[in-house]
N, C-alpha and C positions, 0 to 999 in steps of 0.2 A: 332488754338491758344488756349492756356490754361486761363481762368478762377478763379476766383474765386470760383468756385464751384468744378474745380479738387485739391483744396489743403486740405491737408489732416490732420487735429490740432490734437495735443496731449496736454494732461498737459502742460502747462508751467514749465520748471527746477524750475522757484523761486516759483511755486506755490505746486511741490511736495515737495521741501526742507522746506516751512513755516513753521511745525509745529516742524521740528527739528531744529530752529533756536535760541530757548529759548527767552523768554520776549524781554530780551535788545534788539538782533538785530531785529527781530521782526517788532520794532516801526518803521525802518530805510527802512522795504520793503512790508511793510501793502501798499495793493491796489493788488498784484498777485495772492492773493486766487482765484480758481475757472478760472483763464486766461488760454485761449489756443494757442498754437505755430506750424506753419506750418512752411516748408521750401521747396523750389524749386530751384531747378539749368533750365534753358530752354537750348533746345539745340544749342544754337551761343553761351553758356559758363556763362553767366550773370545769376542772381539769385535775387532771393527777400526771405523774412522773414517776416511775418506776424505775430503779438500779436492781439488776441481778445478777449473782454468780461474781460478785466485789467484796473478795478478804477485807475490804478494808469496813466491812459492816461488819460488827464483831460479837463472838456468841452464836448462839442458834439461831440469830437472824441471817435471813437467807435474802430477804428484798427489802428493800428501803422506799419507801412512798412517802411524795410531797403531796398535796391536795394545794389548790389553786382558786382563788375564788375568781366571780365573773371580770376582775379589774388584772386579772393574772397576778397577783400577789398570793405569796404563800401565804397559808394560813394555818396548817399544820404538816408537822412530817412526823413519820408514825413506821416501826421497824415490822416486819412480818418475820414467820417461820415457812409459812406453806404458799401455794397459789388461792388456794380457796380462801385465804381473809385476805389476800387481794380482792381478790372477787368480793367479797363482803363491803369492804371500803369501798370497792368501785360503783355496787349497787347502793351502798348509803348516798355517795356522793350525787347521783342520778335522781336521788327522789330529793334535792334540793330546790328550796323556788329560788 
């Protein structure tokens, strides 16, 4: 079963585009500086998406997770505190048929 610890972040898109955004937009997506973005497909076809380390999640959430069904539509997105209910979501997701 895959983990939180097998995913693999890169920059976030809105976090590499911030600076070429100029002022105005800017104001409209201040919180992605510095966020990072993982993504997994598992093998029954279902996926998840992970944002971490983005003020623009707000509260004590720390990660933001989409879930993805086999057609890649979302079908839930769900806020976390810690890594381990990633992990949790990631192994629910895994025992889907």
């Amino acid at each position: 079963m895959y983990k939180y610890k097998d995913l693999i972040f890169a920059e976030h898109d809105m976090a590499k585009n911030f600076k070429s955004l100029g002022k105005t937009l800017q104001k409209f997506f201040t919180g992605y500086e510095g966020a990072g973005h993982a993504r997994m497909t598992f093998d029954n076809g279902w996926g998840i998406s992970v944002v971490r380390d983005c003020p623009a999640i707000s509260g004590d959430w720390k990660f933001e997770v989409a879930i993805f069904d086999k057609k890649g539509d979302i079908v839930d997105i769900d806020r976390c505190g810690t890594k381990q209910e990633v992990s949790e979501i990631m192994e629910e997701i895994q025992k889907r048929i």
